[in-house]
N, C-alpha and C positions, 0 to 999 in steps of 0.2 A: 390365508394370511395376507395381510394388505398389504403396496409397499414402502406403508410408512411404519407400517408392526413393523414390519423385517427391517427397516430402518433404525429403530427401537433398538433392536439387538446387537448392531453391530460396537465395537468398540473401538470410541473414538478419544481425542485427547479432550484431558480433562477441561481447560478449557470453554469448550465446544459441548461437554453433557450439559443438558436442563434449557440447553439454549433455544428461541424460536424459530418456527420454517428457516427466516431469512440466515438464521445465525447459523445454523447445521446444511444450508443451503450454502453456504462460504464456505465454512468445513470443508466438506462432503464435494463440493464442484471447481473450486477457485484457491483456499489458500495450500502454498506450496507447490502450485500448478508452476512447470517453468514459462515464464511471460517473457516477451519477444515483440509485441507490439507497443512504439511508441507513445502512441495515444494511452494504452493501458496504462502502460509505465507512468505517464504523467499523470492520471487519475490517482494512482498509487501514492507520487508525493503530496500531491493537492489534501487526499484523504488522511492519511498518514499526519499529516502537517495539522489540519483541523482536529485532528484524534487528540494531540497533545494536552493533556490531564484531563480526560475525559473517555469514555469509555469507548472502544469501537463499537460495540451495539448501536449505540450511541449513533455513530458515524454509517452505517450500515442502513439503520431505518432513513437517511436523510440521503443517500447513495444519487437515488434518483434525481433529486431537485437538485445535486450537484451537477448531476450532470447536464439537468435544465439549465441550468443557474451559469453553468461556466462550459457551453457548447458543444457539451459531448467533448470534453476535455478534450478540442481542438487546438492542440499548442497554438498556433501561429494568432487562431482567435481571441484566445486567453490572452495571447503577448500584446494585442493591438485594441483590448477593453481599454474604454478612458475612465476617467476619476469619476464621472456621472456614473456611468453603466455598475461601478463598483458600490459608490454608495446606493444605488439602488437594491444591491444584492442585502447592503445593508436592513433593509425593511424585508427582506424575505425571513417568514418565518420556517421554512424548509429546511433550509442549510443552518451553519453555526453561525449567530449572526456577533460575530469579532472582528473589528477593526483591520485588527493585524494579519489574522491569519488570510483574512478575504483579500488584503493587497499582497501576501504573500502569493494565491496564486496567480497574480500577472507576474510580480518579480520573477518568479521560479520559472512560467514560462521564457521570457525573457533570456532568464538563465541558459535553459533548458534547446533554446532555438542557437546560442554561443556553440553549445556542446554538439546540437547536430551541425555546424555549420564545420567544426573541427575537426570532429569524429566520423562524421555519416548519421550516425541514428542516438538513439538516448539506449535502446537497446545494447550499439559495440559499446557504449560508454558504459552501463552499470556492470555489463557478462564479463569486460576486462577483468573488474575486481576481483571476479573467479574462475578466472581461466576459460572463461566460454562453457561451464559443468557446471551442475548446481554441489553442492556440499550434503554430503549426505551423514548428518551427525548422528543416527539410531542412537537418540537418548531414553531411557528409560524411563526414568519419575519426572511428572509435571517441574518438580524442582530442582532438575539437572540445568533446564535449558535459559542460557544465559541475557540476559535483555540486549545484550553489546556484545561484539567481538573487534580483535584487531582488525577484521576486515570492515567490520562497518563502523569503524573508529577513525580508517583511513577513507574510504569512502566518505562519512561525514566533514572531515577537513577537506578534503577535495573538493567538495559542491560546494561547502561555505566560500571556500577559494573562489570559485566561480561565481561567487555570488547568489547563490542559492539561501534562502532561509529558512526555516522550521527544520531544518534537516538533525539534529542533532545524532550523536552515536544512536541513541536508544530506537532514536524515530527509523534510522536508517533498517535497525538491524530488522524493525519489524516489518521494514518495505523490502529487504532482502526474504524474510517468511514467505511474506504476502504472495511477490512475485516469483516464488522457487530458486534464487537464488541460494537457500540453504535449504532441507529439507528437515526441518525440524517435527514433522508428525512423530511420536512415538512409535518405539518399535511396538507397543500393544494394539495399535492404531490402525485401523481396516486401510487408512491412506496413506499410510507408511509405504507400504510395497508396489501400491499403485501407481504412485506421484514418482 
């Protein structure tokens, strides 16, 4: 058996079935992993923030040219792209090509180089909201798990606070998934136990 058969069989969230390589490649290796590196982190809003009405698949096949596009999610390079460099991003047809969101990610760097200036990292700044522990909710059915919590309701007004954009609750909660700040795999879910 191959081990993509044996891949086949496991059970994962629902989600994540029927999806392709890259999508069961996220699954499977990335979401709900607890994240700790900066740069991730900040990839995480940038992505996250483009997601907004629009599907992470979506955001997933374009992953790459993001990270062409905006320097291997170098905060400090993101923060100091000029208005040229941006609309240029605009004729990329790689990434999402939106106004808003593509000046969003300089603002959020920006943001984002406040909070490590404050904090130390973007890392002490998101782990605060959970105690330095991911949240480990062992939800059952695809339709237990909530889009929002108090916690990324508070996180969301904090970053706006700081002047962060795209962040809203919803967007937040799913950069808390993303990044392990909660572990929302299903208890049916081969990465439930793992993660």
């Amino acid at each position: 058996m191959t081990a993509r058969a044996k891949s086949e069989i496991r059970k994962r969230c629902r989600w994540a079935e029927g999806g392709n390589e890259l999508y069961l490649a996220y699954h499977d290796e990335e979401w709900g992993v607890p994240l700790h590196d900066d740069a991730k982190l900040f990839e995480f809003i940038v992505l996250e923030g483009a997601q907004a009405g629009l599907s992470w698949s979506t955001v997933l096949n374009k992953r790459e040219a993001y990270r062409r596009a905006f320097h291997d999610f170098d905060i400090a390079k993101v923060a100091r792209m000029t208005d040229a460099a941006l609309e240029k991003r605009l004729l990329d047809p790689g990434i999402i090509r939106n106004r808003q969101k593509i000046w969003s990610a300089r603002n959020n760097a920006r943001a984002a180089l406040k909070v490590v200036d404050e904090v130390g990292s973007l890392d002490a700044y998101f782990w605060s909201f959970v105690d330095g522990k991911p949240i480990r909710n062992r939800w059952r059915n695809h339709g237990d798990v909530p889009p929002r919590s108090e916690i990324s309701d508070e996180l969301s007004k904090d970053m706006q606070k700081r002047g962060f954009n795209f962040v809203g609750s919803t967007i937040m909660y799913a950069h808390m998934q993303a990044t392990g700040m909660v572990n929302d795999h299903l208890v049916s879910c081969f990465r439930e136990r793992e993660v």
